[in-house]
MDAnalysis code that builds the backbone (N, CA, C; Angstrom):
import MDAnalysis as mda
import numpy as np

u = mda.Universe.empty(684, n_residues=228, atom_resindex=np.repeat(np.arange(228), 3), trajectory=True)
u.add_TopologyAttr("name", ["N", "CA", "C"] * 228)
u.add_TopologyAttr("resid", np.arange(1, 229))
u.add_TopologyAttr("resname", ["UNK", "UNK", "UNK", "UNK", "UNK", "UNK", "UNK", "UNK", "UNK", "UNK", "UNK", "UNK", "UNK", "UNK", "UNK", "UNK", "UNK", "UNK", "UNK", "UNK", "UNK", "UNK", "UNK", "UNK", "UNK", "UNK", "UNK", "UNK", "UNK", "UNK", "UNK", "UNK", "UNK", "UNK", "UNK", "UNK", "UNK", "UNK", "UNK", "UNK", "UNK", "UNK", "UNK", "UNK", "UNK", "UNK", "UNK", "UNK", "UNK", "UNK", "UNK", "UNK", "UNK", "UNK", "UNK", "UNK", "UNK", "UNK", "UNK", "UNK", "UNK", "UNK", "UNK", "UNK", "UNK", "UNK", "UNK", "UNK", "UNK", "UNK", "UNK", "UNK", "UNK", "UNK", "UNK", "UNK", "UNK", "UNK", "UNK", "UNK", "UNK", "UNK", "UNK", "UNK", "UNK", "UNK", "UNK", "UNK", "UNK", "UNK", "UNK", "UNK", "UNK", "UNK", "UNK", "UNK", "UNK", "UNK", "UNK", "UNK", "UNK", "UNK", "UNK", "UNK", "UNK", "UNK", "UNK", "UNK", "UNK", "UNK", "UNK", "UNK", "UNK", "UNK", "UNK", "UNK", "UNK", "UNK", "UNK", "UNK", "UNK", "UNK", "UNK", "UNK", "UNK", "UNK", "UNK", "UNK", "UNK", "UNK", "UNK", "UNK", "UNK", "UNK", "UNK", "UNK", "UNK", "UNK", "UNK", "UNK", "UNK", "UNK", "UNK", "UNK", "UNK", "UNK", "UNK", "UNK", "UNK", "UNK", "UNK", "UNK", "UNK", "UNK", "UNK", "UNK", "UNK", "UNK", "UNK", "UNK", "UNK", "UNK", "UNK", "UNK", "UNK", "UNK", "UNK", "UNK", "UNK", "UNK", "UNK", "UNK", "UNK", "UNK", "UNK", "UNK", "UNK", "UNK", "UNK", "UNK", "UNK", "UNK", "UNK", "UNK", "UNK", "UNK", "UNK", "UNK", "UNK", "UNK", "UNK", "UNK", "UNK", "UNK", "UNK", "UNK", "UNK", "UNK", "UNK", "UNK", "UNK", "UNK", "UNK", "UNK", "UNK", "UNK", "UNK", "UNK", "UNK", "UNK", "UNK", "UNK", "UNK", "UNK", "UNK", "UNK", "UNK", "UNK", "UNK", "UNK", "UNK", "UNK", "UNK", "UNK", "UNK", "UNK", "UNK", "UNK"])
u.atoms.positions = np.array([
    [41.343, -7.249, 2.135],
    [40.744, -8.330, 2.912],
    [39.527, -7.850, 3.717],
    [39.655, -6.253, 3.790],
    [38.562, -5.798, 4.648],
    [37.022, -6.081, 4.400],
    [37.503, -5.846, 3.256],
    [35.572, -6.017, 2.292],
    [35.589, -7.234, 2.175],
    [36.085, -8.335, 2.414],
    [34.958, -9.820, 2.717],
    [34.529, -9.454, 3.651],
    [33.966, -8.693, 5.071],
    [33.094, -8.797, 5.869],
    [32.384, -8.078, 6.302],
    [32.347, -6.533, 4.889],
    [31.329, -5.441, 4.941],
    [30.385, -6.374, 4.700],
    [29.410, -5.439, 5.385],
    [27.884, -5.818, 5.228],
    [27.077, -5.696, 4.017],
    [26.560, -6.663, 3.501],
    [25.722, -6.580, 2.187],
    [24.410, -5.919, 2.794],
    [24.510, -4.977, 1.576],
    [22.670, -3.857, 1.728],
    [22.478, -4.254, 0.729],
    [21.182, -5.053, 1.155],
    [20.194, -5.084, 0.177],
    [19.030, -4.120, -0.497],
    [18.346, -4.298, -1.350],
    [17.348, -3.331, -1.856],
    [16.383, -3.289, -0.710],
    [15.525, -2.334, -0.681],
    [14.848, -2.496, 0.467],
    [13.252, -1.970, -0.561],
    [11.961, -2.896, 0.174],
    [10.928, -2.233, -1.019],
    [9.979, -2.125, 0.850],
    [9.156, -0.314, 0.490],
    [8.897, -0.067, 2.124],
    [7.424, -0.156, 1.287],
    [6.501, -1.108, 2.083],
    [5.290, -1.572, 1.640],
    [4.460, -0.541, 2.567],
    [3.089, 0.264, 2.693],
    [2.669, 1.146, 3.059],
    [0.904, 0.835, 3.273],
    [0.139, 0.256, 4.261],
    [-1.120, -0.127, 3.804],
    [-2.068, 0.826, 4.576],
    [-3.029, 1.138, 4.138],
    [-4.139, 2.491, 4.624],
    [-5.096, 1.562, 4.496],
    [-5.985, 1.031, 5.778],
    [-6.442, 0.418, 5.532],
    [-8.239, 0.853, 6.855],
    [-9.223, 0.576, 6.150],
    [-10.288, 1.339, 6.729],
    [-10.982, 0.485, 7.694],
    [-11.232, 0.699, 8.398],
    [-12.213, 0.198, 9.757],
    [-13.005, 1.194, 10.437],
    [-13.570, 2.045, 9.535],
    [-15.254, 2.276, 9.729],
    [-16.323, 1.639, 10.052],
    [-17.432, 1.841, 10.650],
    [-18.604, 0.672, 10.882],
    [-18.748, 0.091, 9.984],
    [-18.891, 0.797, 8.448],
    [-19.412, 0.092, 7.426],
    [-18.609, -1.106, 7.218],
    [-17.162, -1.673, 8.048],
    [-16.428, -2.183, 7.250],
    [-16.524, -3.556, 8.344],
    [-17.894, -3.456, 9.148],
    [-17.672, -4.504, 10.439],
    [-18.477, -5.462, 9.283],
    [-17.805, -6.884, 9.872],
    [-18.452, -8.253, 9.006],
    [-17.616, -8.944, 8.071],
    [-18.435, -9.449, 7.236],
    [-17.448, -9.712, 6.213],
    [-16.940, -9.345, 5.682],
    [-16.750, -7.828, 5.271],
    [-15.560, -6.685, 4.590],
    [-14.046, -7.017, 5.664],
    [-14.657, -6.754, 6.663],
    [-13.756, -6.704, 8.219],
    [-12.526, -8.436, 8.078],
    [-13.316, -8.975, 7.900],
    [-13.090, -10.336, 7.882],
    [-12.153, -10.865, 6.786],
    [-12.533, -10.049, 5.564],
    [-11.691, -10.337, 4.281],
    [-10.434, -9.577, 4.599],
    [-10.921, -8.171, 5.009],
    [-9.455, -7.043, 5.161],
    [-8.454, -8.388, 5.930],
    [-8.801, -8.724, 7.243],
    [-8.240, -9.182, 8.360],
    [-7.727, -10.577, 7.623],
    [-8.213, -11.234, 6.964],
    [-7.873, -12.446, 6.080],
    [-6.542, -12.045, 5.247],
    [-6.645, -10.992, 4.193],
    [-5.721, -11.052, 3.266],
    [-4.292, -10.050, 4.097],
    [-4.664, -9.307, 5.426],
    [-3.350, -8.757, 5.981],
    [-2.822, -10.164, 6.617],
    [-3.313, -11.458, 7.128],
    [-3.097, -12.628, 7.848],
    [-2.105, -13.185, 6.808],
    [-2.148, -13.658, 5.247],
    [-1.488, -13.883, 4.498],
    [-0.731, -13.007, 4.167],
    [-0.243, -12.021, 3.600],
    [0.606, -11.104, 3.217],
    [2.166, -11.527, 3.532],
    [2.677, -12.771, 4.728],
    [3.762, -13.581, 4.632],
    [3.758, -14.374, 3.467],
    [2.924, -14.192, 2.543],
    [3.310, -15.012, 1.347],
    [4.439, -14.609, 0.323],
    [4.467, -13.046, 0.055],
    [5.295, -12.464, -0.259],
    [6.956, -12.655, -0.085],
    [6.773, -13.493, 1.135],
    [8.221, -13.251, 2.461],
    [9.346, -13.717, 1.271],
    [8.367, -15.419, 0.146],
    [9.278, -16.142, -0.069],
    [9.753, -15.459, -1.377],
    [9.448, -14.611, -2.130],
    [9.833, -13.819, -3.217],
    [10.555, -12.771, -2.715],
    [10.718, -12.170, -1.771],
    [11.290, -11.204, -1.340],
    [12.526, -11.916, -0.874],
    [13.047, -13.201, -0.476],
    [13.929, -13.891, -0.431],
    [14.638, -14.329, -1.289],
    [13.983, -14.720, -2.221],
    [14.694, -15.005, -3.821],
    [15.212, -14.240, -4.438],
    [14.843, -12.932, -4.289],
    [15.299, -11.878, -5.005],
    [16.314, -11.387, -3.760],
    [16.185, -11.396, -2.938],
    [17.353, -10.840, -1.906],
    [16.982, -9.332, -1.782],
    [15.744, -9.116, -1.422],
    [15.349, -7.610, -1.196],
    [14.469, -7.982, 0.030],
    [14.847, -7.026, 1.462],
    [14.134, -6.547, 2.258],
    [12.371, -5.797, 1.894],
    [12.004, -6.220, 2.274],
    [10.564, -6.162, 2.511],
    [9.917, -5.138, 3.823],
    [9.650, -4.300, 4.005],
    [9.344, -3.357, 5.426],
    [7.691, -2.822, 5.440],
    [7.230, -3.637, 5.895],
    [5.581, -3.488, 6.126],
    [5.457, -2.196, 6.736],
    [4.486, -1.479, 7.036],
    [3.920, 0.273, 7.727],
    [2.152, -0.253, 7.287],
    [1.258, 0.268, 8.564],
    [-0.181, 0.098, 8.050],
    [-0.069, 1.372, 8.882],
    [-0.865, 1.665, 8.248],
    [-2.390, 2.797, 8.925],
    [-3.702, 2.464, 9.268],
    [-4.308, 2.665, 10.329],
    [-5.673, 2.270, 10.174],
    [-6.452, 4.192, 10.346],
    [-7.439, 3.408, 9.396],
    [-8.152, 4.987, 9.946],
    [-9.997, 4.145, 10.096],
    [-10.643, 5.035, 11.177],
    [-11.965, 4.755, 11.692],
    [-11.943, 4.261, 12.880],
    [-11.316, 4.381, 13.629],
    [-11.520, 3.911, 15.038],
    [-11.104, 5.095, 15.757],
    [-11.144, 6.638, 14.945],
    [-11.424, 7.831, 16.009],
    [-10.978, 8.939, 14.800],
    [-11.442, 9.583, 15.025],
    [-11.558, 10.794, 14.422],
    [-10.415, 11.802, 13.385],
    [-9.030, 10.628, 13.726],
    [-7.658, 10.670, 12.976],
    [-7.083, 9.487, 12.761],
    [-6.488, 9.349, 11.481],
    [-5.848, 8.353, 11.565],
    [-4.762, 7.732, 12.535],
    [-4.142, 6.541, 12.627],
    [-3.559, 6.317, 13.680],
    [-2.236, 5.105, 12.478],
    [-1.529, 5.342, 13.316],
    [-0.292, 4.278, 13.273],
    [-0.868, 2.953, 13.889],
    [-0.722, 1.953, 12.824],
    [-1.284, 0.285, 13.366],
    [0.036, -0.847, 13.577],
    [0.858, -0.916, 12.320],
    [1.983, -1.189, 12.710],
    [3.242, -0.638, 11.873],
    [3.962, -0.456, 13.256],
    [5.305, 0.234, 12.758],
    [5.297, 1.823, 12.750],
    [5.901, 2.652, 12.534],
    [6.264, 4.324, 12.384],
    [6.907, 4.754, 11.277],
    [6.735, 6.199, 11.083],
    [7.351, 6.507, 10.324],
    [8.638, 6.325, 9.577],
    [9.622, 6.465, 10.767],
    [11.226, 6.317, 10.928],
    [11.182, 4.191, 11.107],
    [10.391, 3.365, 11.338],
    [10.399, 2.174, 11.364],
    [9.283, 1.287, 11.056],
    [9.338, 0.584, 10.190],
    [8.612, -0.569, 9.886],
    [8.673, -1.602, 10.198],
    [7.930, -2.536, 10.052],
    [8.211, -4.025, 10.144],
    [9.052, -4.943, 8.992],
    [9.622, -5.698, 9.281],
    [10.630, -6.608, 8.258],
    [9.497, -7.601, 8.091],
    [9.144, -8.021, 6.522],
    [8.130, -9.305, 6.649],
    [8.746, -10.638, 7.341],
    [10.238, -10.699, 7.521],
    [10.267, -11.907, 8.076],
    [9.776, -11.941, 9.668],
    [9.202, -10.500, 10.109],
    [8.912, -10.734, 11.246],
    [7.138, -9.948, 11.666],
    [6.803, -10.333, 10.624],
    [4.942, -9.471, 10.820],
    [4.372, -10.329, 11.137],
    [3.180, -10.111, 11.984],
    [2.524, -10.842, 12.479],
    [1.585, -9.959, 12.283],
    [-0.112, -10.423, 11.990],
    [-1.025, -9.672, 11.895],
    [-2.277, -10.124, 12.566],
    [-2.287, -8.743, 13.676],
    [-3.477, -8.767, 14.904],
    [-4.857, -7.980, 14.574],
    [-6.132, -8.698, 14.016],
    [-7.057, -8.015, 13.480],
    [-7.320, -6.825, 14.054],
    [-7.695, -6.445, 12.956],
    [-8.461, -4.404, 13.029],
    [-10.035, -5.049, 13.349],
    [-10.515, -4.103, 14.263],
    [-11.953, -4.443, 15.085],
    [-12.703, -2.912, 14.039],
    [-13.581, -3.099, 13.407],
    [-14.156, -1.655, 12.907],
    [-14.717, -0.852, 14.345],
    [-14.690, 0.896, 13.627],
    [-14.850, 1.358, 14.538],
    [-15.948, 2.452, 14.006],
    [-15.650, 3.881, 13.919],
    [-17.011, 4.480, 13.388],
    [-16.907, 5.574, 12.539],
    [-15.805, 6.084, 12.429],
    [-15.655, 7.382, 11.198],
    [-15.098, 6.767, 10.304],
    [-14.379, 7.699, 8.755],
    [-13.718, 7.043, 7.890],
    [-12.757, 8.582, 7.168],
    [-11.845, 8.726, 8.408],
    [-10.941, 9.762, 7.875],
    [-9.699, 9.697, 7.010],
    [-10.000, 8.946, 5.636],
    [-9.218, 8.899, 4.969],
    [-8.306, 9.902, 4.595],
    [-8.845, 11.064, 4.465],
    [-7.631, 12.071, 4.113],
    [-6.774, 12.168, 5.211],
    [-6.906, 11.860, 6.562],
    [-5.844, 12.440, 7.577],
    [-5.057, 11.327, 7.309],
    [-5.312, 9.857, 6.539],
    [-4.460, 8.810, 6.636],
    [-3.616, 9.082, 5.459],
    [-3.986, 9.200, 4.089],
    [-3.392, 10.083, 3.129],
    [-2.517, 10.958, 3.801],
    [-2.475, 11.987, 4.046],
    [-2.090, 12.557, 4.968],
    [-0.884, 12.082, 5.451],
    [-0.910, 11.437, 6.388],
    [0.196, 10.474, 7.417],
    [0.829, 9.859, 6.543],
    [0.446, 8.954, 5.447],
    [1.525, 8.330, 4.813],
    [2.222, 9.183, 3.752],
    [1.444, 10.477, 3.318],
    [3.057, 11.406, 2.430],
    [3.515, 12.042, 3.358],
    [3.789, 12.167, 4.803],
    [4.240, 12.785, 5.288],
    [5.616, 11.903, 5.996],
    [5.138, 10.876, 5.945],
    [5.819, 9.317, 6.189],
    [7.179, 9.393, 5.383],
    [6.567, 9.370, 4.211],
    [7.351, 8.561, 3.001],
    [8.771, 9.893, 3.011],
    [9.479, 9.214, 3.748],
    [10.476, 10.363, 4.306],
    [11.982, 9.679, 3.354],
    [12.538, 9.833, 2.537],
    [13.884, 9.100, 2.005],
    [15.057, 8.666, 3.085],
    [15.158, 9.620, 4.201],
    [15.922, 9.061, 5.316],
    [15.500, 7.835, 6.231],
    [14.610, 7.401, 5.972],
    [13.687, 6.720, 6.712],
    [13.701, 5.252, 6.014],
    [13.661, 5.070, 4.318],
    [13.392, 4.105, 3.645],
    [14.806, 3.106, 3.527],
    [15.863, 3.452, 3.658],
    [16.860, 2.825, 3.440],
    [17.727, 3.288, 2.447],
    [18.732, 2.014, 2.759],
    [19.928, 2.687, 1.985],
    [19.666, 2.755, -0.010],
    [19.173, 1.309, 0.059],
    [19.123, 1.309, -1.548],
    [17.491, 0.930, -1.590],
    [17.059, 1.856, -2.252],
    [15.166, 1.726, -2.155],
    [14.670, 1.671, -3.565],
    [13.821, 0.726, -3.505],
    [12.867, 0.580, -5.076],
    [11.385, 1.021, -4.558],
    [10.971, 1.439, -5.546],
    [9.845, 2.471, -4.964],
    [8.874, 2.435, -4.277],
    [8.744, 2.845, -3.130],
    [7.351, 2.604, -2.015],
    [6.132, 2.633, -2.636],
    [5.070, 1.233, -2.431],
    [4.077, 0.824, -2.315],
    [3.283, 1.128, -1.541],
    [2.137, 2.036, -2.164],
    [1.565, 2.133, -1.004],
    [-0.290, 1.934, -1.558],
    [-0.822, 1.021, -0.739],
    [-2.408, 0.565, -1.196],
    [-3.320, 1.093, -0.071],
    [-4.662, 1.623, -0.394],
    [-5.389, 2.273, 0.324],
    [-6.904, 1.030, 0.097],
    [-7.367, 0.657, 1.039],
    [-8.259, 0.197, 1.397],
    [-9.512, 0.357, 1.797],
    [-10.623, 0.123, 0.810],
    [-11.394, 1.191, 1.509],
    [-13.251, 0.566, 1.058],
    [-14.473, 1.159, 1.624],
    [-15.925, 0.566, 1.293],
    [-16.787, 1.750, 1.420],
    [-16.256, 3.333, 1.081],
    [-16.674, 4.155, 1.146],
    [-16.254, 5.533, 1.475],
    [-16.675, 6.706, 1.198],
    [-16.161, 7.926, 0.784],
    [-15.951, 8.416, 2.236],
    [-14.419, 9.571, 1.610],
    [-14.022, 10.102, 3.181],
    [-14.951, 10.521, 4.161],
    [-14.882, 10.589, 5.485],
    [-16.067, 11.366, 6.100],
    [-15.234, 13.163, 6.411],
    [-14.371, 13.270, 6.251],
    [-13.974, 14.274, 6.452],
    [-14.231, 15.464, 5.524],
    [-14.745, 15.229, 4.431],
    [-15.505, 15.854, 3.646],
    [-14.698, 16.095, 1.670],
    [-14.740, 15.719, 0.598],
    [-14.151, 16.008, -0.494],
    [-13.215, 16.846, -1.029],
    [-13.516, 18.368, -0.059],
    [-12.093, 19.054, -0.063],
    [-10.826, 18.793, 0.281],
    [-11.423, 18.400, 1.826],
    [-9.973, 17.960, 2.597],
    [-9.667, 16.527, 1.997],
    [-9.983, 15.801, 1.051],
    [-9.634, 14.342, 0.565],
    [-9.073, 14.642, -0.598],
    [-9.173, 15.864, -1.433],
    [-8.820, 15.841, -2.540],
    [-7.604, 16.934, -2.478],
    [-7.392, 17.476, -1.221],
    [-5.497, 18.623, -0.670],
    [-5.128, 17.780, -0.548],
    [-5.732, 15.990, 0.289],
    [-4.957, 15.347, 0.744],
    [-3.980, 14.797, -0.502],
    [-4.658, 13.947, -1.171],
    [-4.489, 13.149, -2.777],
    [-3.509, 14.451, -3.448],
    [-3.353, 15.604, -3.683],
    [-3.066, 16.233, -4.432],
    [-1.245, 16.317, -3.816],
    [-1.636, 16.429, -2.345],
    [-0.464, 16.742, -1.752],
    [0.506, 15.746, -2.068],
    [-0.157, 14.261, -1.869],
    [0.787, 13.327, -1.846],
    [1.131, 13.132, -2.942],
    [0.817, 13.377, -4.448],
    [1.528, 13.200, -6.038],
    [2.226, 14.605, -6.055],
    [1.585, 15.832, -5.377],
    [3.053, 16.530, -5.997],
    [3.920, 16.970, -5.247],
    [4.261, 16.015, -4.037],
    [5.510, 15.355, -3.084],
    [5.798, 14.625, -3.390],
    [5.344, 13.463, -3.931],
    [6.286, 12.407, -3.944],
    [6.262, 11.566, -5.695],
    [4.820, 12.235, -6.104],
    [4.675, 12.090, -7.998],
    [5.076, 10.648, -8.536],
    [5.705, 10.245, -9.362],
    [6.045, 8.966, -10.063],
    [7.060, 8.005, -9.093],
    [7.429, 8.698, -7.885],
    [8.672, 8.025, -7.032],
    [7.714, 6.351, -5.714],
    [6.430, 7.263, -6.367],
    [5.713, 5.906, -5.256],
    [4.576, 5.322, -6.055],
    [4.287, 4.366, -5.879],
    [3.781, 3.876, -6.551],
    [2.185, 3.530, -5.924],
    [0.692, 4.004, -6.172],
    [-0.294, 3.937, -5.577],
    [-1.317, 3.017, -5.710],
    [-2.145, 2.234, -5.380],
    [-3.150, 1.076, -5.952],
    [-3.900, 1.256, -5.050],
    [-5.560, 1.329, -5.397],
    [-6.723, 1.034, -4.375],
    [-7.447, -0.370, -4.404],
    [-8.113, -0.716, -3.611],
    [-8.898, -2.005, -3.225],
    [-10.268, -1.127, -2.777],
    [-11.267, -1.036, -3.947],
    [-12.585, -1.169, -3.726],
    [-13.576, -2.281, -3.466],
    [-13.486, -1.831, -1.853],
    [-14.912, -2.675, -1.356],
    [-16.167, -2.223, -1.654],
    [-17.151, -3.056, -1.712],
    [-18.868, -2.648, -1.548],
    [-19.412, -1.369, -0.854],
    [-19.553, -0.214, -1.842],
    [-19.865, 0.502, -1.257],
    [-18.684, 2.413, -1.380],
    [-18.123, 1.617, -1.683],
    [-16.527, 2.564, -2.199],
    [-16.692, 3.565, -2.875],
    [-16.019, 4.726, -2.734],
    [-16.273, 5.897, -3.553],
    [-15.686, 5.667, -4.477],
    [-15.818, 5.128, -5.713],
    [-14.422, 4.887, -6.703],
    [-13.964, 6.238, -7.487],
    [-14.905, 7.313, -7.351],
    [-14.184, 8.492, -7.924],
    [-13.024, 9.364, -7.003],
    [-13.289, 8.977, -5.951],
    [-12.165, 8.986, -4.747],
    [-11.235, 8.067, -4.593],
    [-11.193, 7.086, -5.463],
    [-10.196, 6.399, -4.828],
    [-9.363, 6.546, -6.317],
    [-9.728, 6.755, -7.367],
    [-9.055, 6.712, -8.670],
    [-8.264, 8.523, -8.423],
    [-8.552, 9.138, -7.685],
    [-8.038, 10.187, -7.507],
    [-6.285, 9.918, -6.552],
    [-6.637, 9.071, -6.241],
    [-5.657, 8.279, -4.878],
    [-4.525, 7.717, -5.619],
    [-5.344, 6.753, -7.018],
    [-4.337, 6.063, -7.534],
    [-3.425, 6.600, -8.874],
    [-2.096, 5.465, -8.600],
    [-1.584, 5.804, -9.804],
    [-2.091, 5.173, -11.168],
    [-1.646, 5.174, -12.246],
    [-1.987, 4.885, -13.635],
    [-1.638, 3.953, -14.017],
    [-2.081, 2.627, -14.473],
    [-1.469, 1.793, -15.067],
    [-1.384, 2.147, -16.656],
    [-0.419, 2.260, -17.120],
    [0.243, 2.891, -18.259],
    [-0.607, 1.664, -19.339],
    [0.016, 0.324, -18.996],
    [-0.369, -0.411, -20.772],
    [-2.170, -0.371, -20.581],
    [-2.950, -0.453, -19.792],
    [-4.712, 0.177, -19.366],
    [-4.566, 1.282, -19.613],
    [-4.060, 2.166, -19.396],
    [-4.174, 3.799, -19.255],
    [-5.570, 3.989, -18.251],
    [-5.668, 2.993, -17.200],
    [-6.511, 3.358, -16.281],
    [-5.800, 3.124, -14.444],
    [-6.445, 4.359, -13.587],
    [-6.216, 3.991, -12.526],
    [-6.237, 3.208, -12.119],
    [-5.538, 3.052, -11.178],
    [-5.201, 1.468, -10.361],
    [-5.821, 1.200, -8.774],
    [-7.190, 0.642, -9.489],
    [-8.148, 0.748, -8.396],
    [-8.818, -0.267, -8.657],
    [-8.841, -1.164, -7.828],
    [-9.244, -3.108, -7.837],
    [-10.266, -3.472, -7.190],
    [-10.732, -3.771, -7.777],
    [-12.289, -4.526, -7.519],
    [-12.067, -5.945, -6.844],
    [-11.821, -6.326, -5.803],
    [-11.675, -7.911, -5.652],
    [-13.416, -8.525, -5.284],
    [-12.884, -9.786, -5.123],
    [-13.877, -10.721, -4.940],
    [-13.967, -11.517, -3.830],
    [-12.852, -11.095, -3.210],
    [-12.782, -11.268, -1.561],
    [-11.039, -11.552, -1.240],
    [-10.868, -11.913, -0.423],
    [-9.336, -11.763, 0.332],
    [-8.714, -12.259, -0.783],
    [-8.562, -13.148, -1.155],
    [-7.787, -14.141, -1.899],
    [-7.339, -13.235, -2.650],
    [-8.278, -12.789, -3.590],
    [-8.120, -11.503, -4.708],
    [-7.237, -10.119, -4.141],
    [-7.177, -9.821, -2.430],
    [-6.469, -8.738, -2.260],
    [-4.839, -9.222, -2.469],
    [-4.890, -10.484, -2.141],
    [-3.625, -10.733, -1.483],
    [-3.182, -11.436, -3.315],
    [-3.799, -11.528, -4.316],
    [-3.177, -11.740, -5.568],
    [-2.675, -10.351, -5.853],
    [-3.635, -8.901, -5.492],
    [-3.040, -7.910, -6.207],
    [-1.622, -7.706, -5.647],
    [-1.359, -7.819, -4.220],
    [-0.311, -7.383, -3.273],
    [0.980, -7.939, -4.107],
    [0.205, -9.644, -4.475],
    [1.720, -10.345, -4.693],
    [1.784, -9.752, -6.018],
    [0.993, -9.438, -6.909],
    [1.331, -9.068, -8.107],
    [2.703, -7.920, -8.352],
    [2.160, -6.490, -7.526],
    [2.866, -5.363, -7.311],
    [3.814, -5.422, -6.743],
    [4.083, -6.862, -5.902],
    [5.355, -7.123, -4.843],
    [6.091, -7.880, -6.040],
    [5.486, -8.757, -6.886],
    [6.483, -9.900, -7.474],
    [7.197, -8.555, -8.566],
    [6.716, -8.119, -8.885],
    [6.931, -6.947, -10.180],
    [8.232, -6.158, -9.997],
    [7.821, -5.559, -8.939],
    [8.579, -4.514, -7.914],
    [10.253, -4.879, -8.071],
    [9.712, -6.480, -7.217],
    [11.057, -7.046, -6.679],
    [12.159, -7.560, -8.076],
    [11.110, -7.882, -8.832],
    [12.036, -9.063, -10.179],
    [12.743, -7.701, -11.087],
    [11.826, -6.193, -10.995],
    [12.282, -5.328, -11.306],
    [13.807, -4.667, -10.986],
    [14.319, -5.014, -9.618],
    [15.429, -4.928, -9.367],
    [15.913, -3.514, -9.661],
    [17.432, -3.474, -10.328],
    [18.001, -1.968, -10.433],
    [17.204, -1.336, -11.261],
    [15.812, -1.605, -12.041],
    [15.689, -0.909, -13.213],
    [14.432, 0.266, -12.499],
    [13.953, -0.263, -11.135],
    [12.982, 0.640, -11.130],
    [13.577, 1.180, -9.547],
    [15.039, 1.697, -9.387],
    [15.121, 2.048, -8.007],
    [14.599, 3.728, -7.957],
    [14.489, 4.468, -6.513],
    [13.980, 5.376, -6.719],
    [13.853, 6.497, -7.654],
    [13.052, 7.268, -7.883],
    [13.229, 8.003, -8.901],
    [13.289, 7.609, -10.601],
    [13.002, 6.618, -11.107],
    [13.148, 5.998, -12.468],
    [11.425, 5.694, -12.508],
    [11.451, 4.748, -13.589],
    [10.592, 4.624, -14.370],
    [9.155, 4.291, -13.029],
    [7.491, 4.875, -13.541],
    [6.923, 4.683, -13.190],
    [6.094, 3.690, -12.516],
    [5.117, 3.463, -13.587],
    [4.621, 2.029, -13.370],
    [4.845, 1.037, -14.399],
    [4.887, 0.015, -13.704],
    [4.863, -1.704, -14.365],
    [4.667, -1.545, -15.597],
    [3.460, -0.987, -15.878],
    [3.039, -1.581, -17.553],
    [2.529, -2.848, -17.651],
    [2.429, -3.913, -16.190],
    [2.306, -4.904, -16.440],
    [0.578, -5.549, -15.628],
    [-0.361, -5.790, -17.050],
    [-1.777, -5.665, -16.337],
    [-2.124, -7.075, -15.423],
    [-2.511, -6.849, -14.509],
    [-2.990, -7.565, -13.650],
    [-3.549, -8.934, -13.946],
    [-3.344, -10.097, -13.338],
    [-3.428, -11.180, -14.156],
    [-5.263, -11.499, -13.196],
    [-5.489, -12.435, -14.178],
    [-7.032, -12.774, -13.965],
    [-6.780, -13.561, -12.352],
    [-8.050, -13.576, -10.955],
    [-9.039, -13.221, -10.903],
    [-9.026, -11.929, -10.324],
    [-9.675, -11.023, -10.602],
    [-9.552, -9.827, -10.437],
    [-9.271, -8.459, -11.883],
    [-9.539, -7.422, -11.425],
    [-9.381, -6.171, -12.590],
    [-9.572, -5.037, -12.362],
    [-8.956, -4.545, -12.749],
    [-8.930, -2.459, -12.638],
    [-10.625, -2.441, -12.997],
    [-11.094, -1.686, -12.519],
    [-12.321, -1.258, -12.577],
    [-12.728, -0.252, -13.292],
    [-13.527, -0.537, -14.226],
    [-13.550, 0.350, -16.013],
    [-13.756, 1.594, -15.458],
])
């Protein structure tokens, strides 16, 4: 009789966003970023259907000289049924590797939950690290051979973007056999890739929990595209 009133654990999918606010990114870059993190409760209602927890984590990096925690910590995230999103103001460096950085150092298994399908994590970005190509490319290296096929990586190239840096960042979409690095056309387009990798993730269920199969295989539906 005891177990009618254990607690059901659900899957838990820990969403991870690196997201840039450098000068270059004041305006309408700023505006789109701040647009498509404003929607990102769209997700909430697929993550309900499927009965999987959802746990938001951002990073911002450019508003000082290291990256910083924007919302949530390492050891805690946000639940989407309870995010709320307070715009990023650009600021003036673009230390992507220390944010790289912070999130494989993050992606801790004690931290993600009990039953986990593989952390998402998207890097955001309108131009090359300022911290210089070495330290961006220990960073990138560190985080695939820590954490390798168990997380799953996607970039959002803005105007201006290093894309040979950011395809270094990402993972592979297997049926493309190209990195997974997205060209949008403004918010709308970020927040199609999000739901794409979220709807996938989630409908994926037991087949992709940690440690199993890579990526989707499944190419990105039109408006928007991996970038040749």
């Amino acid at each position: 009789m005891a177990d009618r009133y254990e607690t059901i654990v659900k899957d838990r999918l820990n969403m991870y966003f690196l997201l840039d606010s450098s000068c270059s990114m004041y305006g309408v870059k700023m505006q789109q970023l701040n647009d498509a993190m404003q929607n990102l409760k769209v997700i909430e209602a697929e993550a309900k259907n499927e009965g999987v927890d959802v746990i938001i984590r951002v990073i911002e990096f450019g508003n000082s000289e290291e990256a910083s925690w924007y919302v949530g910590t390492p050891d805690l995230g946000i639940n989407i049924k309870e995010f709320k999103w307070e715009n990023l103001e650009s600021g003036n460096n673009r230390p992507t590797a220390s944010a790289i950085e912070m999130v494989t150092n993050a992606i801790d298994w004690k931290y993600l939950g009990e039953r986990v399908l593989k952390p998402f994590v998207m890097l955001v970005s309108n131009g090359g690290c300022t911290e210089g190509k070495p330290k961006y490319t220990k960073a990138c290296q560190h985080l695939v051979s820590k954490h390798g096929e168990k997380v799953i990586r996607a970039a959002i190239a803005l105007d201006g973007s290093s894309i040979a840096e950011l395809e270094a960042f990402a993972s592979k979409d297997i049926e493309l056999n190209k990195p997974m690095v997205y060209n949008p056309k403004d918010a709308s387009d970020i927040i199609k890739l999000i739901r794409w990798v979220d709807t996938v993730e989630l409908r994926a269920g037991d087949e992709t929990p940690m440690g199993k199969n890579q990526q989707t295989g499944n190419a990105l539906p039109d408006p928007g595209r991996w970038i040749p």
